[in-house]
PDB file of the backbone (N, CA, C, O) and the ligand in Angstrom, with CONECT records:
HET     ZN  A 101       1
ATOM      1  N   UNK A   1      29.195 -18.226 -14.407  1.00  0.00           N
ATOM      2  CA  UNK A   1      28.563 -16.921 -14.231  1.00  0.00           C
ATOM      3  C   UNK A   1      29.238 -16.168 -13.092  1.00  0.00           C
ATOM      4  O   UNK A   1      29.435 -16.728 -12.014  1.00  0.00           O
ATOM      5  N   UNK A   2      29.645 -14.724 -13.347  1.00  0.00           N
ATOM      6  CA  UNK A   2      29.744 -14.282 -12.077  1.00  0.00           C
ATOM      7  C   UNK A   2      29.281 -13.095 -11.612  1.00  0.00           C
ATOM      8  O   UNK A   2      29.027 -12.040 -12.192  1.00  0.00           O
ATOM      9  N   UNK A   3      29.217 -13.398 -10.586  1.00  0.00           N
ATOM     10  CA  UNK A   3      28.137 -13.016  -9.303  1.00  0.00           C
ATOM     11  C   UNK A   3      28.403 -12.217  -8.128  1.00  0.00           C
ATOM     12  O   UNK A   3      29.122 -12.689  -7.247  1.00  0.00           O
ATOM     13  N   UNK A   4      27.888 -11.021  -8.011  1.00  0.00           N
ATOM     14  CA  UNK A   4      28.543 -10.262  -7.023  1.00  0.00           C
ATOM     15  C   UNK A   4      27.582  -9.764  -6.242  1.00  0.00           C
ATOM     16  O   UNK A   4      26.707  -8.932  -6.481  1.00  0.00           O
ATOM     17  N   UNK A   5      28.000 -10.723  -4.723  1.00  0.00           N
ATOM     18  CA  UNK A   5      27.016 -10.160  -3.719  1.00  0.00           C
ATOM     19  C   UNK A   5      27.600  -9.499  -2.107  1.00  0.00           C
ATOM     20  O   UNK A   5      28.715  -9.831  -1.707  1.00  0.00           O
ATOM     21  N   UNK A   6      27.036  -8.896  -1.581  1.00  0.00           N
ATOM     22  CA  UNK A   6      27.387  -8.903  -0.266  1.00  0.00           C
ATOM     23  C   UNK A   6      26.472  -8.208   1.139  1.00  0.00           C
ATOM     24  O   UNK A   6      25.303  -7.838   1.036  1.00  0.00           O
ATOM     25  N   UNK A   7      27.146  -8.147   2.205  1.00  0.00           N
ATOM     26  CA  UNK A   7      26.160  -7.668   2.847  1.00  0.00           C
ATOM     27  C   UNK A   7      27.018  -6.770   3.743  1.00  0.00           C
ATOM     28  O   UNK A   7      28.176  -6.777   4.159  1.00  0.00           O
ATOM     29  N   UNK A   8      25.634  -5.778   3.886  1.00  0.00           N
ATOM     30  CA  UNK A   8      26.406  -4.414   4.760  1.00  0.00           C
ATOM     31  C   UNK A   8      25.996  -3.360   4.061  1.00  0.00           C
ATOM     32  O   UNK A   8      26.139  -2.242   4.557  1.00  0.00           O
ATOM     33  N   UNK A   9      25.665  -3.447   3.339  1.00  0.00           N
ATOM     34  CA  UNK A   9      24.843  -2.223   2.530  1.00  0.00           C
ATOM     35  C   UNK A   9      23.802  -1.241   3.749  1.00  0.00           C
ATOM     36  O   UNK A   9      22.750  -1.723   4.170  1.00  0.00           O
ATOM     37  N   UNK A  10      24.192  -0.138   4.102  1.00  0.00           N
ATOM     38  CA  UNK A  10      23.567   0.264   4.984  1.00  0.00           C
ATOM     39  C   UNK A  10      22.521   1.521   4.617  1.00  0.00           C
ATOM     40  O   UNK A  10      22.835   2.500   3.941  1.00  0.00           O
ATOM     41  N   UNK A  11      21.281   1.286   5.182  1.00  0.00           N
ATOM     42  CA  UNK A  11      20.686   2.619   5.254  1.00  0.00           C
ATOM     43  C   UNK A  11      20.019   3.300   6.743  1.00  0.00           C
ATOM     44  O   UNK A  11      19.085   2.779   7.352  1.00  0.00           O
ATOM     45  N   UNK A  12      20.484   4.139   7.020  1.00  0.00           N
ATOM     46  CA  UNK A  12      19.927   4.854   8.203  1.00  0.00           C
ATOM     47  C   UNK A  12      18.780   5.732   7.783  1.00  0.00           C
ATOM     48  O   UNK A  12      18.457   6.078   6.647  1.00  0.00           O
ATOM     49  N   UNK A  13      18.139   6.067   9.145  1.00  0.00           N
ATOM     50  CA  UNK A  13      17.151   7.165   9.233  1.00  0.00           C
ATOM     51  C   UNK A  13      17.332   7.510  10.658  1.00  0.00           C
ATOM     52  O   UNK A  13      17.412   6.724  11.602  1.00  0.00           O
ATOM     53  N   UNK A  14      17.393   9.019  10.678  1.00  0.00           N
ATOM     54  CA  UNK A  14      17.551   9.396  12.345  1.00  0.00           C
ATOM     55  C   UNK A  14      16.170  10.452  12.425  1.00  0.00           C
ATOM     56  O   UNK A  14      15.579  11.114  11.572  1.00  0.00           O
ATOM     57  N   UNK A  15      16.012  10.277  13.692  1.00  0.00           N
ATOM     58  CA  UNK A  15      15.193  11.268  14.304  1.00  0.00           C
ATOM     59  C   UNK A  15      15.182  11.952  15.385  1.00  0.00           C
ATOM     60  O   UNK A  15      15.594  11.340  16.370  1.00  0.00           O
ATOM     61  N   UNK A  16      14.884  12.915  15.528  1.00  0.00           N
ATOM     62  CA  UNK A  16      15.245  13.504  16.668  1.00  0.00           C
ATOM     63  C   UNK A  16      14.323  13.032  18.112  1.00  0.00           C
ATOM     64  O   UNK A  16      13.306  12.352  17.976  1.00  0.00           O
ATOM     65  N   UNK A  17      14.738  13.415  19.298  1.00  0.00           N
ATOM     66  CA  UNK A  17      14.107  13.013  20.581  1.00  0.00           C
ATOM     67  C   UNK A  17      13.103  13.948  20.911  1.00  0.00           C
ATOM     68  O   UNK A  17      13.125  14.988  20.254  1.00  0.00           O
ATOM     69  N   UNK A  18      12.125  13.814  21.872  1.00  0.00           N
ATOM     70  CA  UNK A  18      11.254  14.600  22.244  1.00  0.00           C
ATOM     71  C   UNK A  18      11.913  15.546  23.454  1.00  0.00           C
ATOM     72  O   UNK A  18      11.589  16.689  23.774  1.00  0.00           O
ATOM     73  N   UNK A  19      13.014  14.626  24.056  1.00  0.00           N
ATOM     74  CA  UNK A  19      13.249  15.438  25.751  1.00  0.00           C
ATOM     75  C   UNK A  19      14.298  15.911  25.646  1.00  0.00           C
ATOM     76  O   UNK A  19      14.983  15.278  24.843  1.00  0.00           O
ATOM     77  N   UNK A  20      14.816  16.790  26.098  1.00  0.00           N
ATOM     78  CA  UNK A  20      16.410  16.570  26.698  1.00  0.00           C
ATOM     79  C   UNK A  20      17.070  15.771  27.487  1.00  0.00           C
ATOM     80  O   UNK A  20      16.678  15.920  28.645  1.00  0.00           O
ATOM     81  N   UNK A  21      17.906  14.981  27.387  1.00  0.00           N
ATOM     82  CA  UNK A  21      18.299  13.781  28.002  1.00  0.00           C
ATOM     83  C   UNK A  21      20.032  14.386  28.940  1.00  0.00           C
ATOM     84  O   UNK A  21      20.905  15.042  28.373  1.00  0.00           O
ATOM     85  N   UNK A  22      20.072  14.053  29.989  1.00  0.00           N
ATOM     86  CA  UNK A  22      21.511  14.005  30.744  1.00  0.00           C
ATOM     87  C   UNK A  22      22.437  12.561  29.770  1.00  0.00           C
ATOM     88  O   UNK A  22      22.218  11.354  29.673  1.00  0.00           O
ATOM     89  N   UNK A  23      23.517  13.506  29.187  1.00  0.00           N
ATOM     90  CA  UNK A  23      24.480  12.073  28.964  1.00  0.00           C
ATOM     91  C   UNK A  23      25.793  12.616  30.086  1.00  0.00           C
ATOM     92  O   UNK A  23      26.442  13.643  30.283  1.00  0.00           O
ATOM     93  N   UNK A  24      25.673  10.825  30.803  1.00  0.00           N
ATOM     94  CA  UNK A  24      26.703  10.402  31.778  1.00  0.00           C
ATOM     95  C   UNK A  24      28.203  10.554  31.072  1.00  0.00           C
ATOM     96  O   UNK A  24      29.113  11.055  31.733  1.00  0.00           O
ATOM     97  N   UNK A  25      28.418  10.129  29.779  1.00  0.00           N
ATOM     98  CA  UNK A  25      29.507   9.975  29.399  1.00  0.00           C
ATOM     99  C   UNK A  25      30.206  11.701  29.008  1.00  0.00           C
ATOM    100  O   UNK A  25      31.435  11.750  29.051  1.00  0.00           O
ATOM    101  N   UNK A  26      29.565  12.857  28.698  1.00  0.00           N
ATOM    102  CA  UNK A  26      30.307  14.276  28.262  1.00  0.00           C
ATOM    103  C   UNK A  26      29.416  14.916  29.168  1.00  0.00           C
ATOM    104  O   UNK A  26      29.751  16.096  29.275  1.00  0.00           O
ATOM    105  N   UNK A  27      28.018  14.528  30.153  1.00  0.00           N
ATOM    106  CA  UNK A  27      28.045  15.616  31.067  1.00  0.00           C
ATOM    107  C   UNK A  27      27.061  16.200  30.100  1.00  0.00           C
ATOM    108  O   UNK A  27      26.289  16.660  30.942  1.00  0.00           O
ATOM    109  N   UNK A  28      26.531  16.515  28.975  1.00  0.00           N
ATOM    110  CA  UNK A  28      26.229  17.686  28.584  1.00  0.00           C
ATOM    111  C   UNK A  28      24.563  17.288  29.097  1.00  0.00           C
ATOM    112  O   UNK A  28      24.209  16.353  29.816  1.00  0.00           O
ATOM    113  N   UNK A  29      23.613  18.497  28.360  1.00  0.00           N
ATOM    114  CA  UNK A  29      21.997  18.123  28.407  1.00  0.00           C
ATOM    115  C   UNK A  29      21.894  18.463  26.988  1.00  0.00           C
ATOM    116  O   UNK A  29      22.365  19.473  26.466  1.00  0.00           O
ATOM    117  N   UNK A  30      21.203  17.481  26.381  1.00  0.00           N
ATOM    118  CA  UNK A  30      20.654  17.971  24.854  1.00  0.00           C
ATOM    119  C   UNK A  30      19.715  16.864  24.555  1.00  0.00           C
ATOM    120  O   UNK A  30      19.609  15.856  25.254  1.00  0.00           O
ATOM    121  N   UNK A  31      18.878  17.169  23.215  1.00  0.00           N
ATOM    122  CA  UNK A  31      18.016  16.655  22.378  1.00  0.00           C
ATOM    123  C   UNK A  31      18.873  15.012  22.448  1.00  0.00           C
ATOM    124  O   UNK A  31      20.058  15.060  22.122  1.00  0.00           O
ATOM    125  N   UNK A  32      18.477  14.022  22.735  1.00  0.00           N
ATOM    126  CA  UNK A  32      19.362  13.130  22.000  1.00  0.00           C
ATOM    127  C   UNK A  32      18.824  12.731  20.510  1.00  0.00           C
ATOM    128  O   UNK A  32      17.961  13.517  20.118  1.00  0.00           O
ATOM    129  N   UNK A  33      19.156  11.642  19.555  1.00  0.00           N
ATOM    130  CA  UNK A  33      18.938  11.238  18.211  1.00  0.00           C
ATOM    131  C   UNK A  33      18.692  10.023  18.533  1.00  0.00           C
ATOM    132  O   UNK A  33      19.349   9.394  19.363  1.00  0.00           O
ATOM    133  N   UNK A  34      17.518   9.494  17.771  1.00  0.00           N
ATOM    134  CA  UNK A  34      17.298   8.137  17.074  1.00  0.00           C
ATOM    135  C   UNK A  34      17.616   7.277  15.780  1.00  0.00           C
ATOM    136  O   UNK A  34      17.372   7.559  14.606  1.00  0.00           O
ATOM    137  N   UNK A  35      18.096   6.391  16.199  1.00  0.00           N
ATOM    138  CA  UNK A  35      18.763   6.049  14.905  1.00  0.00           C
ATOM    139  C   UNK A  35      17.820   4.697  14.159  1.00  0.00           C
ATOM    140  O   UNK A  35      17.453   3.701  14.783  1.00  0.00           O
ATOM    141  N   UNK A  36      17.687   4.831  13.417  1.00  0.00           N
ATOM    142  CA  UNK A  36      17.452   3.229  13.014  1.00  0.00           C
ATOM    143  C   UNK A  36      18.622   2.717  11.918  1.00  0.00           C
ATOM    144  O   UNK A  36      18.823   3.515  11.002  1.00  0.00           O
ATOM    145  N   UNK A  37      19.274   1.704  11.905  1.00  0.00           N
ATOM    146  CA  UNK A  37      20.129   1.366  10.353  1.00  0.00           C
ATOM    147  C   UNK A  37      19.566  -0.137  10.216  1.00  0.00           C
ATOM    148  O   UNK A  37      19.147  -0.942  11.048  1.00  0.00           O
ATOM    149  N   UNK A  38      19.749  -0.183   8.676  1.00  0.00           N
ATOM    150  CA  UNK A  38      19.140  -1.588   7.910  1.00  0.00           C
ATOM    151  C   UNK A  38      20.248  -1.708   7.497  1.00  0.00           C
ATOM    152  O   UNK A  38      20.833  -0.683   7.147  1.00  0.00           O
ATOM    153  N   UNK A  39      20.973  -3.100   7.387  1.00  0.00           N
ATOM    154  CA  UNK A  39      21.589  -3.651   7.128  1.00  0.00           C
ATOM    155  C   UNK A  39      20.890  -4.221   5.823  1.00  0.00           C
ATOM    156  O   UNK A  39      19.868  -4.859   6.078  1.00  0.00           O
ATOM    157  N   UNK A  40      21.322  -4.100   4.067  1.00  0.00           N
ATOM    158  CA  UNK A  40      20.746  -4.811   3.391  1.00  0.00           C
ATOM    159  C   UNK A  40      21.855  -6.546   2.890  1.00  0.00           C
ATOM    160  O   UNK A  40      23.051  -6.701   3.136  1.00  0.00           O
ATOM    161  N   UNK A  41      21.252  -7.202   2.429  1.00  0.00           N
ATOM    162  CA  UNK A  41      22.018  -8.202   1.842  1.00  0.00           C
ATOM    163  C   UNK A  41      22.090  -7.953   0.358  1.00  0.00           C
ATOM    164  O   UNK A  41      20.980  -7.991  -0.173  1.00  0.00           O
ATOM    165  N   UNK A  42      23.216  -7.678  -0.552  1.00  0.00           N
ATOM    166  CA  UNK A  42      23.126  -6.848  -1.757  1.00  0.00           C
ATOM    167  C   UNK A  42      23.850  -7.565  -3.023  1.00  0.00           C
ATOM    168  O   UNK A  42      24.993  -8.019  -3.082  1.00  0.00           O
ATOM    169  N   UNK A  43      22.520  -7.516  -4.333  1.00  0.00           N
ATOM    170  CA  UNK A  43      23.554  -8.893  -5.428  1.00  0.00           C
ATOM    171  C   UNK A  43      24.037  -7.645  -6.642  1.00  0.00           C
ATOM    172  O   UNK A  43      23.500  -6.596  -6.998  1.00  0.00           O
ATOM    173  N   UNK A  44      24.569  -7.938  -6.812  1.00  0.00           N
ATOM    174  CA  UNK A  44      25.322  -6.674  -8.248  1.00  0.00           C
ATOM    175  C   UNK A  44      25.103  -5.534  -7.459  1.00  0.00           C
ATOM    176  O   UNK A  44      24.202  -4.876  -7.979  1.00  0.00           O
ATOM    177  N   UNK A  45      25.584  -4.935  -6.293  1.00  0.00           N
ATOM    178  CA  UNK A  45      25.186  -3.684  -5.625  1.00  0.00           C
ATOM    179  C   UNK A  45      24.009  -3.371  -5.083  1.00  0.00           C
ATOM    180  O   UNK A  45      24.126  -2.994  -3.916  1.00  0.00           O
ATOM    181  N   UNK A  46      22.900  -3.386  -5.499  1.00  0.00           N
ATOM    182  CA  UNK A  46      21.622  -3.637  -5.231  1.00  0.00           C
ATOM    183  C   UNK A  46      21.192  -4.102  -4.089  1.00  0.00           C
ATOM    184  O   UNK A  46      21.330  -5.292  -3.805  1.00  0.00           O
ATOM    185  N   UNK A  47      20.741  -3.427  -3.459  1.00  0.00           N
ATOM    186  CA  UNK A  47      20.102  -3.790  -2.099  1.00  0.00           C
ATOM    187  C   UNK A  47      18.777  -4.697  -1.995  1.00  0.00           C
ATOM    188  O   UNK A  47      17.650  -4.293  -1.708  1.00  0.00           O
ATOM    189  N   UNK A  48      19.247  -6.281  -2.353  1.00  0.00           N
ATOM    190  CA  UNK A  48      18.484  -6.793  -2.501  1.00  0.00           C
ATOM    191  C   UNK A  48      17.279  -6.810  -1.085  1.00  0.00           C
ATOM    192  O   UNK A  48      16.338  -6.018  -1.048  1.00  0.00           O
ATOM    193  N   UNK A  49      17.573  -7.990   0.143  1.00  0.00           N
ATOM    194  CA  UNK A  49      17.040  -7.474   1.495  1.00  0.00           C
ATOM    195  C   UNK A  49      17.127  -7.297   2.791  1.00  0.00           C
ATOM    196  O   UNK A  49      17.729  -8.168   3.418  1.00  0.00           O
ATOM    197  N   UNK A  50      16.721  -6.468   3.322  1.00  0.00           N
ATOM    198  CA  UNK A  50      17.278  -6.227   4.769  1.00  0.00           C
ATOM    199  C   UNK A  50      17.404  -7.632   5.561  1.00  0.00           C
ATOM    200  O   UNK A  50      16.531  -8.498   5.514  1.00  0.00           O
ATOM    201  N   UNK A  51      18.344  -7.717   6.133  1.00  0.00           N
ATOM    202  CA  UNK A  51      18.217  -9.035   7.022  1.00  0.00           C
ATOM    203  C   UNK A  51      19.133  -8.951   8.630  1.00  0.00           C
ATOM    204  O   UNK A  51      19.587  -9.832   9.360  1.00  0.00           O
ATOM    205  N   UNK A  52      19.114  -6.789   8.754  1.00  0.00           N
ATOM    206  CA  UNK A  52      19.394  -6.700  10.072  1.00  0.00           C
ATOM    207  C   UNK A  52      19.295  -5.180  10.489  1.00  0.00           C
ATOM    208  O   UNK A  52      20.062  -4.243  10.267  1.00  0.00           O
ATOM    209  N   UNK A  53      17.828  -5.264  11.319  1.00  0.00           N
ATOM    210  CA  UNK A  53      18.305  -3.671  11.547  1.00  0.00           C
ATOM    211  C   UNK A  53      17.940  -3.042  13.181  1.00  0.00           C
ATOM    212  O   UNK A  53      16.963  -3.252  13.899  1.00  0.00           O
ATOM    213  N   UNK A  54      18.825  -2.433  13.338  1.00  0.00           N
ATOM    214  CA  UNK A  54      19.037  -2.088  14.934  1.00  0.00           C
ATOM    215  C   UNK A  54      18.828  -0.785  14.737  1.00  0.00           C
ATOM    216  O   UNK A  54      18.961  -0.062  13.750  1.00  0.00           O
ATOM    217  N   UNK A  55      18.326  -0.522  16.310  1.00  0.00           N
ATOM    218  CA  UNK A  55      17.728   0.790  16.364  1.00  0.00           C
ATOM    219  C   UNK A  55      18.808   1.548  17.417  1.00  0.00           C
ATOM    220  O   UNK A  55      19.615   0.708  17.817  1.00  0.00           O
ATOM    221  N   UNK A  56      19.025   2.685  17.899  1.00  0.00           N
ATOM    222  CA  UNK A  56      20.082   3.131  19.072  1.00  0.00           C
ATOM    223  C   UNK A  56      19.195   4.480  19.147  1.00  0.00           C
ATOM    224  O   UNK A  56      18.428   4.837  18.252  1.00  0.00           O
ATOM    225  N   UNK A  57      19.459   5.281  20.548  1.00  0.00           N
ATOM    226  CA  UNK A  57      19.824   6.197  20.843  1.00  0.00           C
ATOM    227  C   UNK A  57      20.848   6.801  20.842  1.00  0.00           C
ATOM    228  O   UNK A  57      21.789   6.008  20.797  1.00  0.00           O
ATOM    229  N   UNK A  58      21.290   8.242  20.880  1.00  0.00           N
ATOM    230  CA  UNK A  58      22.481   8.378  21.343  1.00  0.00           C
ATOM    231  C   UNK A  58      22.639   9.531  21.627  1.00  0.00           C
ATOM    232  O   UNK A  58      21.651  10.193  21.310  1.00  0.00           O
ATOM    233  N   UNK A  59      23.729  10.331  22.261  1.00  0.00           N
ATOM    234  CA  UNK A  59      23.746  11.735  22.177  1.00  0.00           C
ATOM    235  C   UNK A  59      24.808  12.311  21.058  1.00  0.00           C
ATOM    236  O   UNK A  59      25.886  11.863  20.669  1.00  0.00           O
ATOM    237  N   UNK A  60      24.125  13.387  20.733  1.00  0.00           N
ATOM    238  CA  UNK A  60      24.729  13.849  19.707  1.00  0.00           C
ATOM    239  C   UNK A  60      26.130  14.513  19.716  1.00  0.00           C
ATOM    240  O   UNK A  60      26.723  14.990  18.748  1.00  0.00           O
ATOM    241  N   UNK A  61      26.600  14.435  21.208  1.00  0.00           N
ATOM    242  CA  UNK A  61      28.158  15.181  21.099  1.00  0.00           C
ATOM    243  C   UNK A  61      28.760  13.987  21.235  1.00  0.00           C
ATOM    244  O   UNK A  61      29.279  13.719  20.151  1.00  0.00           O
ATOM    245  N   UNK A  62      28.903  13.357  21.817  1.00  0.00           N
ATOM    246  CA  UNK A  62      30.005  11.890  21.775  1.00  0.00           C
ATOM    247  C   UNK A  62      29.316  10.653  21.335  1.00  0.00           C
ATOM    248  O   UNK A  62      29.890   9.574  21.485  1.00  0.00           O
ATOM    249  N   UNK A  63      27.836  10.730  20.672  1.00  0.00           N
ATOM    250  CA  UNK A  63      27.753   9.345  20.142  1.00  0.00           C
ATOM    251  C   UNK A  63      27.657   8.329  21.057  1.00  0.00           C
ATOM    252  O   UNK A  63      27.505   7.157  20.712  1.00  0.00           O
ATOM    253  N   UNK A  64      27.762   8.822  22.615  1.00  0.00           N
ATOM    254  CA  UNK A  64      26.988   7.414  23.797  1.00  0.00           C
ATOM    255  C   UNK A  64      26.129   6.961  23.702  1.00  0.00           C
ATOM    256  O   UNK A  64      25.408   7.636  24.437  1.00  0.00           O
ATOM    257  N   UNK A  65      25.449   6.093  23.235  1.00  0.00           N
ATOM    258  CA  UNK A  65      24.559   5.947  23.569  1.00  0.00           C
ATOM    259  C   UNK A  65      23.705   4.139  23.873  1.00  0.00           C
ATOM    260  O   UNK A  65      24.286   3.178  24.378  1.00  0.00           O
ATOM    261  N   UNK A  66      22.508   4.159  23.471  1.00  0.00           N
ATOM    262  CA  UNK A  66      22.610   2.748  23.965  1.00  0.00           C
ATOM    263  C   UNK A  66      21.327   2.010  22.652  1.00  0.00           C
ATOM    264  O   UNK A  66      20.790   2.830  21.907  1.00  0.00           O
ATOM    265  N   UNK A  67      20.994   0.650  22.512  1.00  0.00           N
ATOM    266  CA  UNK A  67      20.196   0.546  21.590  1.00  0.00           C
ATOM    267  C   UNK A  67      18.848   0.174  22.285  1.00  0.00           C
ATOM    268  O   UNK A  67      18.562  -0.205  23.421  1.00  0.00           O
ATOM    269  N   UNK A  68      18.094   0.447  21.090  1.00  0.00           N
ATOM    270  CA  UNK A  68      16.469   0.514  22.192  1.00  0.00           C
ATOM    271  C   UNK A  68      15.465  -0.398  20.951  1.00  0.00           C
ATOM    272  O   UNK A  68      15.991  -1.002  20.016  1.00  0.00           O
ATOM    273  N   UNK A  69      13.939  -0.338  21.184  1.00  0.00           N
ATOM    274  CA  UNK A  69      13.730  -1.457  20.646  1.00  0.00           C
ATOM    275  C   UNK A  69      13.002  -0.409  19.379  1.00  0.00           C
ATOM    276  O   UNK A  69      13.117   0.814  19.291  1.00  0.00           O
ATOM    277  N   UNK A  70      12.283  -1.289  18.523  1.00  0.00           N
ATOM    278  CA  UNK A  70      11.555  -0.632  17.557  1.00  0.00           C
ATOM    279  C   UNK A  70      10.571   0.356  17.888  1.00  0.00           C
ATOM    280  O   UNK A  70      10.419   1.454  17.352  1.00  0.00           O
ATOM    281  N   UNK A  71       9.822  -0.228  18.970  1.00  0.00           N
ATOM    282  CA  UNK A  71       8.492   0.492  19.439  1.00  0.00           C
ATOM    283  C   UNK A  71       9.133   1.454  20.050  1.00  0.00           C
ATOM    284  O   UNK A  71       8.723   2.569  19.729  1.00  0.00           O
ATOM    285  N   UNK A  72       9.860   1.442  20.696  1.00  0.00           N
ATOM    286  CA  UNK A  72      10.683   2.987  21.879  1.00  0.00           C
ATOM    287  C   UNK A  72      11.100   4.018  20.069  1.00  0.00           C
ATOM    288  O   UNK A  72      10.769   5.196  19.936  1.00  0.00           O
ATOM    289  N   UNK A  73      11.740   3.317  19.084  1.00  0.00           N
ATOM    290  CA  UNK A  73      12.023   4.501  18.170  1.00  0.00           C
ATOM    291  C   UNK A  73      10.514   4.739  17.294  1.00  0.00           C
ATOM    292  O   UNK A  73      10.378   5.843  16.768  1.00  0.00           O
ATOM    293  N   UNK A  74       9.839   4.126  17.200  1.00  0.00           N
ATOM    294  CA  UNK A  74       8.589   4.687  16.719  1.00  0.00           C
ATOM    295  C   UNK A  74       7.599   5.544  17.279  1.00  0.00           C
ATOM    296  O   UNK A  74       6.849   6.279  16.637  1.00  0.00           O
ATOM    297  N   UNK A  75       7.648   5.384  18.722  1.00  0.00           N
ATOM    298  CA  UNK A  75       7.196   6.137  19.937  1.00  0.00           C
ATOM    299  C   UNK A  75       7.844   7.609  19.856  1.00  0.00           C
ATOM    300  O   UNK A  75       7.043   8.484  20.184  1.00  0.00           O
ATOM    301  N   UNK A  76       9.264   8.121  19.449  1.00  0.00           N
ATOM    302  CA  UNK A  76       9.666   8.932  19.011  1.00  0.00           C
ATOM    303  C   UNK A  76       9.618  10.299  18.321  1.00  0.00           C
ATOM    304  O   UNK A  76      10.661  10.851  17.972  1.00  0.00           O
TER     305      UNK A  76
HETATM  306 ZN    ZN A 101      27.454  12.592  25.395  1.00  0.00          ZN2+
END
């Protein structure tokens, strides 16, 4: 039989921040973004199930940013 699986199948959801945040790395002040991505594990393409997903901040002109926990992006 053959069988086609893999993993990395990604889905994001971003959201925006409540504050304006200082980023150290471009200097600027803006909204930063929340990210969440799921990593799925996937058989014939199919996103069978998530088995990794990290959350980040970041700023939206250079993408600095740092990762934070679930509750800090649901707090959001
Ligand atoms: Zn920046």
């Amino acid at each position: 039989m053959f069988v086609i699986f893999g993993f990395g199948d990604q889905k994001g959801e971003e959201k925006q921040g409540s504050r304006v945040e200082h980023c150290f790395h471009c200097n600027n002040d803006r909204v930063w973004i929340a990210s969440k991505v799921t990593e799925n594990f996937s058989l014939f393409f199919l996103p069978v199930f998530p088995y990794k997903t990290t959350y980040t901040y970041r700023c939206p002109i250079c993408n600095h940013g740092h990762q934070i926990s679930k509750e800090d992006f649901e707090r959001m």
